[in-house]
C-alpha positions in Angstrom: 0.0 0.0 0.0 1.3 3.8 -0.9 2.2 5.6 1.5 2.6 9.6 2.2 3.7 12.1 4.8 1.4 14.5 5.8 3.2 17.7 6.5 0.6 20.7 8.5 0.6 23.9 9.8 -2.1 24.9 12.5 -3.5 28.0 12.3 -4.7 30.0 15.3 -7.9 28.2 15.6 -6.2 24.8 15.1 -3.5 25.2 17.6 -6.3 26.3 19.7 -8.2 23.0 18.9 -5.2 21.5 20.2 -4.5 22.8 23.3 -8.3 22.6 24.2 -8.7 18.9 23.4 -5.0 17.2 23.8 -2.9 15.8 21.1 -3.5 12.4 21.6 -7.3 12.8 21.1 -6.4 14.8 17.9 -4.4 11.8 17.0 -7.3 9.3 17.7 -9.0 12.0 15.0 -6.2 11.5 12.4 -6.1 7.6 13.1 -9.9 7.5 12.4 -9.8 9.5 9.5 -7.1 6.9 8.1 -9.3 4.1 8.8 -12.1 5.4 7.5 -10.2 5.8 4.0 -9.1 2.2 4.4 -5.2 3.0 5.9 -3.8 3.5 8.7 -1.1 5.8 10.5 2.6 4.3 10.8 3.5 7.5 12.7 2.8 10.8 13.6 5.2 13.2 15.6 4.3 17.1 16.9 7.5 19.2 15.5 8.9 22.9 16.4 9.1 24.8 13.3 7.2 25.1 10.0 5.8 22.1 10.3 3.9 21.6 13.5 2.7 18.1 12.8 4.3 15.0 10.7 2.8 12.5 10.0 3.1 9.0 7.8 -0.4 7.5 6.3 -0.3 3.9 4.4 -3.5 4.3 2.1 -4.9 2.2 -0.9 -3.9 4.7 -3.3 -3.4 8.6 -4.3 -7.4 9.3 -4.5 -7.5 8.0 -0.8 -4.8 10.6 0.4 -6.3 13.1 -1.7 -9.7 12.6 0.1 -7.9 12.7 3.3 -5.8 16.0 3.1 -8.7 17.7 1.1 -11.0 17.1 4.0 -8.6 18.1 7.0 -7.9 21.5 4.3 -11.5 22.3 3.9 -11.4 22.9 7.6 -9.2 26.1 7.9 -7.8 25.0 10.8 -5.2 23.2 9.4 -2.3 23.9 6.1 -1.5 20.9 4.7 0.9 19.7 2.5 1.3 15.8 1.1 4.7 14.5 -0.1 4.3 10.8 -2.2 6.8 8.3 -0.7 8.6 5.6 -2.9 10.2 2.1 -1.7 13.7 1.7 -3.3 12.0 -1.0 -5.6 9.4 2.0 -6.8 12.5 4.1 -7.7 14.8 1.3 -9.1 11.6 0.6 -11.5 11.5 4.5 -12.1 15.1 4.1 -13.2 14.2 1.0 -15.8 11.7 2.9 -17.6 13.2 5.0 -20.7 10.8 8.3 -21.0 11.3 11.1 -23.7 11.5 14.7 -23.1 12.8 17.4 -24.8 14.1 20.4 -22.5 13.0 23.6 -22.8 14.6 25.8 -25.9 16.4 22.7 -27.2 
């Protein structure tokens, strides 16, 4: 199964959400939303810096993620961004694969 870190920033109201509730009831959220999509959470870490929360989903597939991050977006209370991760036997099939491109001006 695919799996993706889930990079997010809380705004004011979200970091508020936080501190109200506890982050490991907002972690029982992010594990039910997982579930619910048919994945689950590997890990999730609270971080210092631009990124306040880290997370890694396994999910079927990309429409499954995409469901996922566009549902926490659509709540303002959260930015998120999604990065695709690849097994080294995803890239060394990347790498196999001839693909044609032309660069730009050439």
């Amino acid at each position: 199964m695919p799996h993706f870190m889930i990079r997010a920033s809380y705004t004011t109201e979200g970091i508020q959400g936080v501190i109200k509730e506890g982050a490991a009831s907002r972690l029982d959220v992010v594990n039910q939303l997982a579930a619910s999509l048919g994945g689950s959470v590997e890990a999730a870490y609270w971080a210092f810096g631009e990124d306040d929360f880290l997370a890694i989903l396994e999910l079927p597939d990309n429409a499954a993620a995409a469901a996922a991050v566009s549902t926490v977006a659509a709540t303002g209370a959260v930015t998120i961004r999604t990065v695709v991760l690849l097994t080294a036997a995803e890239v060394d099939e990347a790498r196999t694969r001839t693909a044609s491109y032309r660069p730009p001006g050439a």
